[in-house]
C-alpha positions in Angstrom: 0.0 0.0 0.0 1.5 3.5 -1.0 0.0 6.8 -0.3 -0.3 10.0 -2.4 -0.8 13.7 -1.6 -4.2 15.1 -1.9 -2.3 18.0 -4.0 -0.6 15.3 -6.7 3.0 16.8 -6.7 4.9 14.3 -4.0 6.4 11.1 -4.5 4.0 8.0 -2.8 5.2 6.6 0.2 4.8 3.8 2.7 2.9 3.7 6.1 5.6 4.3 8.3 7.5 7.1 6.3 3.7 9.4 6.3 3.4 8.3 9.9 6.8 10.1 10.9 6.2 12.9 8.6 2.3 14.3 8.9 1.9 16.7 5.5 3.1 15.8 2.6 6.4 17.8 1.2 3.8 19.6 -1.7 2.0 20.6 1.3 -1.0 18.0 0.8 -2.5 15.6 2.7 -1.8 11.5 2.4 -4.3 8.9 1.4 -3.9 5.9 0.5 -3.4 5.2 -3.0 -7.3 3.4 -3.2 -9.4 2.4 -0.7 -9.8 -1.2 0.5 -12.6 -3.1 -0.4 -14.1 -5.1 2.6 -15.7 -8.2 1.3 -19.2 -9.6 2.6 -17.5 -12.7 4.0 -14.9 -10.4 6.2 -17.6 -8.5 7.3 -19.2 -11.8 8.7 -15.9 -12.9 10.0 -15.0 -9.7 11.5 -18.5 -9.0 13.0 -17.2 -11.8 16.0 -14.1 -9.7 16.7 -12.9 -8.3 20.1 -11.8 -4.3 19.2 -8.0 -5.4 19.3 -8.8 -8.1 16.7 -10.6 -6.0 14.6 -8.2 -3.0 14.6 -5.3 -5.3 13.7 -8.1 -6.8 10.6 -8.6 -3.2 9.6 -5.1 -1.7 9.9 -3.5 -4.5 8.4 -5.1 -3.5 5.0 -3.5 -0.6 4.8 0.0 -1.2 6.7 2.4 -3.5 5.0 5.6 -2.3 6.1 5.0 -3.5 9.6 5.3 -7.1 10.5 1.6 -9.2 10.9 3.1 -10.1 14.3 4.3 -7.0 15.5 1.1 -4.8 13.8 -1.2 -7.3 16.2 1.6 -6.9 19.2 1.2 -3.1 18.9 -3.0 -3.3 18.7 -3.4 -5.7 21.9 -0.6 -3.6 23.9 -3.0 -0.2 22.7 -6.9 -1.8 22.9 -7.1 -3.5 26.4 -10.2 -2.9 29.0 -7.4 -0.8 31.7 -6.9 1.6 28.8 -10.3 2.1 28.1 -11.9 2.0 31.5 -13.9 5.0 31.6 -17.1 3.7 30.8 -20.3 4.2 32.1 -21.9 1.9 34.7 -23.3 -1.2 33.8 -21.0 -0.8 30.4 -18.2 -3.7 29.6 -14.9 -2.1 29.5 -13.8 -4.7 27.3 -15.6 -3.9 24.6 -13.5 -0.9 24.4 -15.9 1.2 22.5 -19.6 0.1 24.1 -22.8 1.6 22.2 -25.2 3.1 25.0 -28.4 2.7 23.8 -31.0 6.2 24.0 -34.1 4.2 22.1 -33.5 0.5 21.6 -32.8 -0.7 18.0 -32.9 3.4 17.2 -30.6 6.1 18.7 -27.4 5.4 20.9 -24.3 7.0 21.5 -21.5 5.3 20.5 -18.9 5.6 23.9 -15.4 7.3 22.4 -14.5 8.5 25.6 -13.7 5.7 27.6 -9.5 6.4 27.5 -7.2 8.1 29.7 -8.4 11.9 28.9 -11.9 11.5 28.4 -12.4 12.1 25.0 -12.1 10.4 21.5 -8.9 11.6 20.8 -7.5 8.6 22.9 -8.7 5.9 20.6 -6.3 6.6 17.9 -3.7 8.5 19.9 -2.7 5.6 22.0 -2.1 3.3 19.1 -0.5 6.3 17.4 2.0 6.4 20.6 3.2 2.2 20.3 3.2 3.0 16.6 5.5 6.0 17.3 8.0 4.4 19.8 7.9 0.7 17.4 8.8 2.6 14.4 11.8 5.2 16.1 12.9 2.1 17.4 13.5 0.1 15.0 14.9 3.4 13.1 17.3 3.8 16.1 15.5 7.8 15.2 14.0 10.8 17.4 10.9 12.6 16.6 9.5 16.2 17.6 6.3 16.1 18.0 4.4 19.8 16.9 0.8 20.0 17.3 -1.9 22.2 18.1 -5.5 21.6 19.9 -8.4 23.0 20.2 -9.0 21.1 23.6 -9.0 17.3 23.4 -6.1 16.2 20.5 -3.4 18.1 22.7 -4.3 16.1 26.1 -4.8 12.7 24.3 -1.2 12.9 22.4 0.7 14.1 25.4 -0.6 11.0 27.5 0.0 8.8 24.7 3.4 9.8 24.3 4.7 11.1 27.5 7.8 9.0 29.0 7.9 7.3 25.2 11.5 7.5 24.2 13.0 9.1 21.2 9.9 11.5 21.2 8.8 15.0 22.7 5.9 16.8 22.1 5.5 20.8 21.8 1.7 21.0 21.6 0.1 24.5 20.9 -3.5 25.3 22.5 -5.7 29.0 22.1 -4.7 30.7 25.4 -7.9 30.9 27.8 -9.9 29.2 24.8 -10.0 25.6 26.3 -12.0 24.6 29.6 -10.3 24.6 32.8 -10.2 21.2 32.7 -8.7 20.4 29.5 -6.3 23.1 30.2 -5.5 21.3 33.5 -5.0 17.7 32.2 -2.0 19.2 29.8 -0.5 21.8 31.7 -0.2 19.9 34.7 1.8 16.9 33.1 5.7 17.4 34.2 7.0 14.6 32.1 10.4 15.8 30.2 9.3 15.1 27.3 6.4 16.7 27.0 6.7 21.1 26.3 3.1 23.6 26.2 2.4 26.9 24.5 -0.5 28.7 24.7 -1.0 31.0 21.9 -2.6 34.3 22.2 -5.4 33.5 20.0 -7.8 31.3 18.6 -7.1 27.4 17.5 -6.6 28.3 13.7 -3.5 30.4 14.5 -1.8 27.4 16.2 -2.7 25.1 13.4 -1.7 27.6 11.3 2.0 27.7 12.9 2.0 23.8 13.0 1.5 24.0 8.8 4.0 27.0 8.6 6.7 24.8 10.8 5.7 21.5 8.4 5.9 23.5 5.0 9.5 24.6 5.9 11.5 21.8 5.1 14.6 22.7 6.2 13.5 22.9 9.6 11.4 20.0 9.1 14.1 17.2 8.6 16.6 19.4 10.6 14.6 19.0 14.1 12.8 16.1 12.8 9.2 17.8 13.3 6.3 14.9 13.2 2.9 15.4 13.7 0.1 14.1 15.9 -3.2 15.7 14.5 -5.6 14.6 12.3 -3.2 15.8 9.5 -1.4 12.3 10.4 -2.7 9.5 7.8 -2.0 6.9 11.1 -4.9 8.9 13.4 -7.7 8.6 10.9 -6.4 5.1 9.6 -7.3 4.2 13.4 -10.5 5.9 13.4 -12.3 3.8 10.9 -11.7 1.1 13.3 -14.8 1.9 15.6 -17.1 2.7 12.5 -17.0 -1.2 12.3 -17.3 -2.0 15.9 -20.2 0.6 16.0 -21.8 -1.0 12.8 -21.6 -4.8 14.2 -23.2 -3.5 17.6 -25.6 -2.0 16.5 -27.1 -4.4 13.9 -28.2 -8.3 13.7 -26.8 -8.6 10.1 -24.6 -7.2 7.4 -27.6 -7.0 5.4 -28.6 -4.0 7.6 -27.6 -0.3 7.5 -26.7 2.4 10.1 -26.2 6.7 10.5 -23.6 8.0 12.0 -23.4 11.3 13.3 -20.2 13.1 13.9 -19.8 16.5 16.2 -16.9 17.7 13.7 -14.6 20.8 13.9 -11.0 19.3 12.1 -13.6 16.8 9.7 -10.9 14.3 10.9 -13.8 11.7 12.7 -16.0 12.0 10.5 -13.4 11.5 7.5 -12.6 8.5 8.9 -16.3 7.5 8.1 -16.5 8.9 5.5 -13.5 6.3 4.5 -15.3 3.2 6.6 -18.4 3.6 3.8 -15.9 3.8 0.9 -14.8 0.7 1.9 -18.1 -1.0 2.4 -19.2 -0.3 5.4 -23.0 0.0 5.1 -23.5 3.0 6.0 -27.0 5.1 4.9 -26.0 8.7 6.2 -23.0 10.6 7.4 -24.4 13.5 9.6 -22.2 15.9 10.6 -23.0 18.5 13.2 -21.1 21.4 14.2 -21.4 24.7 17.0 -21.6 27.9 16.1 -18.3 27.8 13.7 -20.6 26.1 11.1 -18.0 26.6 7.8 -18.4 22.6 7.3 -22.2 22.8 7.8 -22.3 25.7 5.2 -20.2 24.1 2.5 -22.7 20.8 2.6 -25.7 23.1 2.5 -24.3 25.3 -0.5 -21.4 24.0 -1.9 -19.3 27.2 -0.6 -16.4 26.6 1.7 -15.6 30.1 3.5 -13.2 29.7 6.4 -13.1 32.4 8.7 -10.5 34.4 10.1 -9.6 34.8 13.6 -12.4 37.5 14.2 -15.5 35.7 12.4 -14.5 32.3 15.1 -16.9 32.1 18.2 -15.4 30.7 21.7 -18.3 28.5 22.4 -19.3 26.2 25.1 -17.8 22.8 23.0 -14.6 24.3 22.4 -12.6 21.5 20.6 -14.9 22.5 17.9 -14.3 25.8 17.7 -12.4 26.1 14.2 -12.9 27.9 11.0 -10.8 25.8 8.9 -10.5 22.2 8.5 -7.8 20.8 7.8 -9.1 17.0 7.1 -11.8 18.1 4.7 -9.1 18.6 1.7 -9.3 14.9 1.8 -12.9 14.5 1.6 -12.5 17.1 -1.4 -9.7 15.2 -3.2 -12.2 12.1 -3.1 -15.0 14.7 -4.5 -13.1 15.7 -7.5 -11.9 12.5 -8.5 -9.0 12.1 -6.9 -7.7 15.1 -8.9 -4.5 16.8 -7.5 -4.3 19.7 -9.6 -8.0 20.8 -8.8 -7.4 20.5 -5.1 -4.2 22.7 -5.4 -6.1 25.5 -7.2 -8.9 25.1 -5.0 -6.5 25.3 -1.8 -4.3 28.2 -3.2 -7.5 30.2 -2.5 -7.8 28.9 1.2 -4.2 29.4 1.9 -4.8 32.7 0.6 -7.5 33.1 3.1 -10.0 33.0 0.2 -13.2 30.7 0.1 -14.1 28.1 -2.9 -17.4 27.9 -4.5 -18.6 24.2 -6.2 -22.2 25.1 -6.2 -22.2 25.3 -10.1 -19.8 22.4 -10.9 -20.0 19.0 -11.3 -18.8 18.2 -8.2 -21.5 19.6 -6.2 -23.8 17.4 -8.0 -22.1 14.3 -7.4 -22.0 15.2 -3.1 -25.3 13.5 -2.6 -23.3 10.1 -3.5 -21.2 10.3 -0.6 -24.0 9.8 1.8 -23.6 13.0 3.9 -25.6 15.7 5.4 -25.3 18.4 8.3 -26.4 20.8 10.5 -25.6 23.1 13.4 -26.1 23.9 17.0 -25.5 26.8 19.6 -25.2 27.4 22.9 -28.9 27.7 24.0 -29.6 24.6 22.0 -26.5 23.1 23.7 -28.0 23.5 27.3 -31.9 22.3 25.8 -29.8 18.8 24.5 -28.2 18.3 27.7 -31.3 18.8 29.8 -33.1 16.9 27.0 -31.0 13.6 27.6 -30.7 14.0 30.9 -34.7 13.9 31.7 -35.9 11.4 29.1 -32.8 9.3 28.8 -31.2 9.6 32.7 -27.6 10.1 29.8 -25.2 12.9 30.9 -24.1 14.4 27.9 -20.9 16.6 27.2 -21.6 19.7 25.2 -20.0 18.3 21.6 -22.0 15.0 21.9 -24.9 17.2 22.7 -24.2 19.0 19.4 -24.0 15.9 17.8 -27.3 14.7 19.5 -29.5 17.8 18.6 -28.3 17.1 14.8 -29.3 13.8 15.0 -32.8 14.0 16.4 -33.3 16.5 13.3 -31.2 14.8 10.3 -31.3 10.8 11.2 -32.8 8.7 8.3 -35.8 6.4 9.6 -36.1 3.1 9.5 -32.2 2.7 10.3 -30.3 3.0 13.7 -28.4 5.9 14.0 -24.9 6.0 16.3 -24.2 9.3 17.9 -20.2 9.5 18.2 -19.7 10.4 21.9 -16.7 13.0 21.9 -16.0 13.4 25.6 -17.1 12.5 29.2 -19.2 15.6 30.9 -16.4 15.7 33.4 -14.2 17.9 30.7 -16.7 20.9 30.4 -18.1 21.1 34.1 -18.7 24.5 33.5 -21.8 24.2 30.9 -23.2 21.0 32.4 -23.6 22.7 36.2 -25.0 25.6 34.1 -27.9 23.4 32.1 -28.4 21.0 34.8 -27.5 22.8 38.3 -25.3 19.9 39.0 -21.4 18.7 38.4 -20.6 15.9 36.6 -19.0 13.3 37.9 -15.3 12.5 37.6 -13.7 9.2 36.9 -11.3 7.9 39.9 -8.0 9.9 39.7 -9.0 13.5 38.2 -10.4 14.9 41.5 -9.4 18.1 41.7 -7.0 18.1 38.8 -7.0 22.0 38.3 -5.5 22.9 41.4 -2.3 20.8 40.0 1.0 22.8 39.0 0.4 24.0 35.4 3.5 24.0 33.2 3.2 26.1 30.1 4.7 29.0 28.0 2.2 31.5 26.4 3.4 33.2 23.7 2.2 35.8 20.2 1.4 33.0 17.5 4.6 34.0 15.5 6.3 30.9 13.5 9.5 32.3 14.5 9.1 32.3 17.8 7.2 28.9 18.0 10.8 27.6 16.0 12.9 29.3 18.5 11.5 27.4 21.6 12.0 24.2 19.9 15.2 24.7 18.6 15.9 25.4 22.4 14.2 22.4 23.9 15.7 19.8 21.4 19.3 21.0 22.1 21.1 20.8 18.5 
């Protein structure tokens, strides 16, 4: 299996050369080549699988510089019921990724947020972390890590890769952007390895710094800069995994469908769906929902995709979604237009220019229906109504993003199929909004009592790419 830039002017490359390197030198994003196809009697086999079975089934189609034994090694090590023990009550831990049913047969939340920080993030981050340290080892090479969050992707690399040798991590978050607990479960971690900076500004500017820092490739192979976000082909390669497990759980037979619906900032989750139904996956709708930053929900409604600057992005109560640009969704695009490198370049010259792109009159929007997706949007006020709403009728705690996702759902889902809300984070994250629609804290898994009064460790800073290089250049030492 090789893997091409969404922008067509790079040379393919294996797994484990795109998992070191995150964009791709022409400044593109890497897919693989084609897209598996998952035959009717996998499906049946793979329907009996534990999670760690499955993942090794799924990532072993598109992975074929690692070793059979050592790719399984790596997925039991990263899928195991102590990682993953966050669940609710009542729920197995060792199914890793239990569905929680709202209405029987009907509506569920799919449980994401059973790992180490509470959200989603963890499910591909830990396996990206053994990947990581298997890979640099048998390399005998370091890594520097540069990243940048909008809440949940910076906590869920750091504790996938703190103590991990040959790597460090500089992770940059919007200063004063996140919740105090998401800010807490980074800036707290003292691990050597592991570096923060808060940037005065919102999440776009940091990922904006990380694609600066990437796109200079001097820098780039001089200080070894890797990358952890979506960006990285290895996080979304281990998202489709839980599209299965979702599918199998939720239905009798492959002869049945399901709808997934995806709170989605980055358009990395719901890529990786996206990728699931390309293989096979029978899957009847992709719905995505987003906040008040509803660029994603505006291009499936019109065919216009308008990021917004720095001043048009709302800070809203489900913060890790609180981004005008998304950087996953130029994959989606290269799969709209055919796989066609030179379109997406000239479409993407105008967003790097800060410009938007209009399809409404092309081909292309025609052919979007195909791909199985539709969207919508929530705000704060409807935030607080889902929340209550679950609460009351379904006794389900709800963070804010899952109650985005939620509200969406009860309006888009197609009937006569199940449809899997993706959770995105325990309530325990964004206290804040759920004491403010329900009058009460969420509760807090053994362990993170009290986490923000823990010593914070962090460096805020203007976003400026030159300033962001100089503090690594400092922290790596050569």
């Amino acid at each position: 299996m090789r893997y091409l830039s969404t922008r067509g002017n790079a040379p393919a490359q294996s797994f484990c050369d795109i998992l070191l390197g995150g964009l791709a030198p022409d400044g593109g994003l890497y897919l693989p080549e084609s897209y598996p196809q998952v035959t009717r009697a996998e499906l049946d086999a793979w329907r009996q699988l534990s999670y760690a079975e499955l993942a090794f089934a799924i990532l072993s189609k598109f992975v074929d510089d690692i070793p059979a034994a050592d790719l399984k090694a790596i997925c039991d090590k990263t899928y195991t019921a102590e990682v993953y023990r966050n669940c609710r009550p009542g729920q197995n831990a060792a199914e890793i990724t239990p569905v929680h049913w709202l209405e029987e047969g009907k509506l569920a939340l799919l449980e994401l947020s059973n790992g180490p920080t509470l959200a989603f993030k963890d499910m591909a981050m830990q396996l990206l972390g053994n990947l990581f340290e298997y890979v640099l080892d048998k390399r005998g090479e370091e890594i520097n890590i540069l990243g940048a969050t909008s809440g949940d992707t910076g906590s869920a690399a750091e504790y996938a890769m703190r103590g991990k040798h040959g790597v460090r991590v500089f992770m940059l978050s919007p200063d004063g952007r996140m919740s105090a607990f998401q800010r807490a479960q980074m800036y707290s971690l003292q691990d050597g390895n592991i570096y923060n900076i808060a940037v005065r500004g919102m999440f776009d500017d940091a990922q904006d710094i990380v694609k600066a820092v990437s796109n200079d490739h001097a820098f780039k192979a001089k200080y070894k800069i890797g990358a952890v976000n979506s960006i990285n082909w290895g996080r979304v390669a281990a998202q489709i995994v839980y599209y299965f497990k979702g599918y199998f759980a939720a239905t009798k037979s492959n002869d049945e469908q399901v709808a997934f619906c995806v709170p989605s900032g980055n358009f990395g989750n719901i890529c990786a769906g996206h990728i699931a139904r390309m293989m096979g996956l029978p899957v009847a709708q992709l719905i995505l929902a987003t906040n008040e930053n509803d660029v994603l929900d505006e291009f499936f409604r019109t065919g216009v995709y308008r990021p917004r600057g720095t001043a048009e992005t709302h800070t809203t109560s489900s913060p890790s979604m609180d981004i005008s640009k998304a950087s996953n969704f130029e994959r989606f695009v290269f799969d709209l237009v055919g796989r066609d490198g030179a379109t997406v370049r000239e479409l993407w010259a105008k967003v790097d220019a800060g410009a938007s792109f209009d399809i409404s009159s092309t081909p292309f929007f025609a052919k979007l229906p195909e791909f199985g997706f539709v969207s919508g949007r929530n705000n704060h006020a409807g935030r607080l109504a889902t929340i209550r709403f679950a609460w009351e009728k379904y006794h389900t705690m709800i963070d804010t993003h899952t109650a985005d996702g939620l509200k969406v759902a009860l309006e888009q889902a197609p009937a006569g199929v199940p449809t899997l809300v993706l959770e995105t984070a325990l309530p325990a994250k964004f206290e804040e909004t759920i004491r403010e629609a329900l009058n009460r804290a969420p509760e807090r898994p053994a362990g993170l009592e009290g986490i923000e009064s823990l010593p914070q460790r962090v460096e805020v800073m203007d976003p400026d790419v030159d300033a962001v290089k100089a503090f690594i250049v400092a922290h790596v030492g050569h």
